[in-house]
N, C-alpha and C positions, 0 to 999 in steps of 0.2 A: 519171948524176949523180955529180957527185966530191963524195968524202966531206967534205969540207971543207961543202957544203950540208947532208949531213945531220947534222955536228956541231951546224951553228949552228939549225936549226931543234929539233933536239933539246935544245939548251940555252935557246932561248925558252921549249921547251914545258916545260920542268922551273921555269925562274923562273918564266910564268905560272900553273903548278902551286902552285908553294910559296904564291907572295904570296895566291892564295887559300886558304892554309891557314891565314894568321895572323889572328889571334881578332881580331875587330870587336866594342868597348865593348856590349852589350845595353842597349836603352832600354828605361827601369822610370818608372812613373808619378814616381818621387821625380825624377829626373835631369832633366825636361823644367821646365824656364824658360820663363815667359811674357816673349816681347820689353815692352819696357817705352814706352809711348804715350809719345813726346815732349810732349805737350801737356796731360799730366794730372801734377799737381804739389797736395803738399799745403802749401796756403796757412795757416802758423799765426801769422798775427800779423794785426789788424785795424784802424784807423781810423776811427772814425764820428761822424757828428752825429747829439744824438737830443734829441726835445722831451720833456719829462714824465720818469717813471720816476726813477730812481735821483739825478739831476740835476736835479732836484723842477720846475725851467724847461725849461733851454735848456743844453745843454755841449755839448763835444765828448769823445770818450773813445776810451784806448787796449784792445787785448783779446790775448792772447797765449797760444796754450797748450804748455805744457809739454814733453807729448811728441814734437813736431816732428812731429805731424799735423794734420789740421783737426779732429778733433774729441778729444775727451779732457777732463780736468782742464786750465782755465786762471783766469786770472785777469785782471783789469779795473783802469783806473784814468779817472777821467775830471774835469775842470773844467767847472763850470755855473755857470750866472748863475741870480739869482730876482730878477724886480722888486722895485719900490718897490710899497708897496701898504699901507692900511691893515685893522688883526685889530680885534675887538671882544673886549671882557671883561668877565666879571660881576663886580663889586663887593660881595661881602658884606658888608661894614661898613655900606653907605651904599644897598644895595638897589638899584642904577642901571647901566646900561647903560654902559660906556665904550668910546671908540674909541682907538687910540693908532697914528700911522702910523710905518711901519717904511721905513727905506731898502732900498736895490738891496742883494744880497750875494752871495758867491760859494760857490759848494758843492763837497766833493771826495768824490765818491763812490768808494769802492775795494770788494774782494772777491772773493772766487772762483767759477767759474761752471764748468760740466760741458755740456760741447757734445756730442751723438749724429745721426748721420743720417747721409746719404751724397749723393755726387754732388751736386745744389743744395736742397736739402731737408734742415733741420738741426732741432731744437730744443733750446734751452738752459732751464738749470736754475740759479739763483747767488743770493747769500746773501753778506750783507756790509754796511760801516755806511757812514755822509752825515755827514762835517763840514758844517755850516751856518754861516758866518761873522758871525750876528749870533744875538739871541736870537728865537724863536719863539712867543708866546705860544699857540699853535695846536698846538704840538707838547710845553711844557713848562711848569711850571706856577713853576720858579724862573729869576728874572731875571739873566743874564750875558751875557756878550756873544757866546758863541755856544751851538749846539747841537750833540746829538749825536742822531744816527740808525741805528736799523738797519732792513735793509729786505734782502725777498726778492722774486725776480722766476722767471717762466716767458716762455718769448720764442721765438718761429720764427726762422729765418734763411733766406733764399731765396737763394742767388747767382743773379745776372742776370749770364749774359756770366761772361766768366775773370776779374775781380776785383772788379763790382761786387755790395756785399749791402744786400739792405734786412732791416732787421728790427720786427718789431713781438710786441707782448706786454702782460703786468702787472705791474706793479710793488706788491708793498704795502709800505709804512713805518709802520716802530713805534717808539714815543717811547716814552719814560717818563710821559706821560702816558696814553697807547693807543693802540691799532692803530685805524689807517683802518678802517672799516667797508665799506669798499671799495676794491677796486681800482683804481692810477692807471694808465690806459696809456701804451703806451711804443713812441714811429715812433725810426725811426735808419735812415742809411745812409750805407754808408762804401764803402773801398777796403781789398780784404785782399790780403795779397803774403807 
């Protein structure tokens, strides 16, 4: 064999050598990254229509939370409607029953709510007040043209599917007059994105 072969097998075996001597990164529990699921994404902003609750009828409402997850500290804002409908009132002067009907008006209920759960399984926690657009005899006992409320709620969230939620729960509202002696409940379902 001419040396020229065994130069050059000798200089493979010296590179193949080497490059096995040079230090490979060690994998330590910290280093290791979980790939990240293209299709799990946290949804913090929501949309919903809901009967009852905070929207004392019928609204629609926004929900958003803060930390740019799904659950955490956020807060609400929502437009409702409450029918026309007539309150009764007692008349102490005169001892007698009266009725006085109330028109249609609009509600703005706002506040902060704290979301916990995971995956589609949530419960919320929020606390916050009800402009009421007219006066309430049912809720206050001086006459203006509108009212004011506060009101606290406890509420499930379920997602169905990657962005639809439904929720339901209770709502109680407190006046200056007094707190409901019970709870009103409270359907919604929206789109979160």
């Amino acid at each position: 064999m001419p040396i020229r072969n065994y130069i050059i097998v000798a200089a493979l075996f010296i590179c193949s050598s080497l490059s096995a001597q040079t230090a490979q990164p060690s994998i330590t529990a910290d280093s290791i990254v979980p790939a990240k699921n293209p299709y799990s994404r946290n949804f913090t902003q929501l949309v919903y229509a809901s009967l009852f609750g905070p929207t004392i009828f019928a609204g629609l409402n926004y929900d958003i939370r803060f930390n740019g997850t799904s659950t955490g500290l956020g807060a609400r804002v929502g437009l409702g409607m409450v029918p026309d409908y007539h309150e009764a009132y007692y008349n102490k002067a005169d001892k007698a029953l009266h009725y006085i009907d109330l028109p249609a008006a609009f509600t703005v209920p706002f506040g902060l709510n704290y979301v916990m759960g995971a995956k589609k399984h949530f419960i919320e926690f929020g606390v916050g007040m009800i402009y009421l657009g007219r006066d309430s005899l049912m809720f206050d006992d001086i006459t203006t043209n509108y009212t004011w409320l506060g009101w606290f709620e406890i509420n499930y969230r379920r997602a169905v599917g990657k962005h639809l939620v439904t929720r339901w729960g209770f709502t109680n509202i407190i006046s200056s007059r007094y707190a409901f002696p019970l709870s009103i409940p409270e359907f919604g379902m929206g789109y979160r994105f």
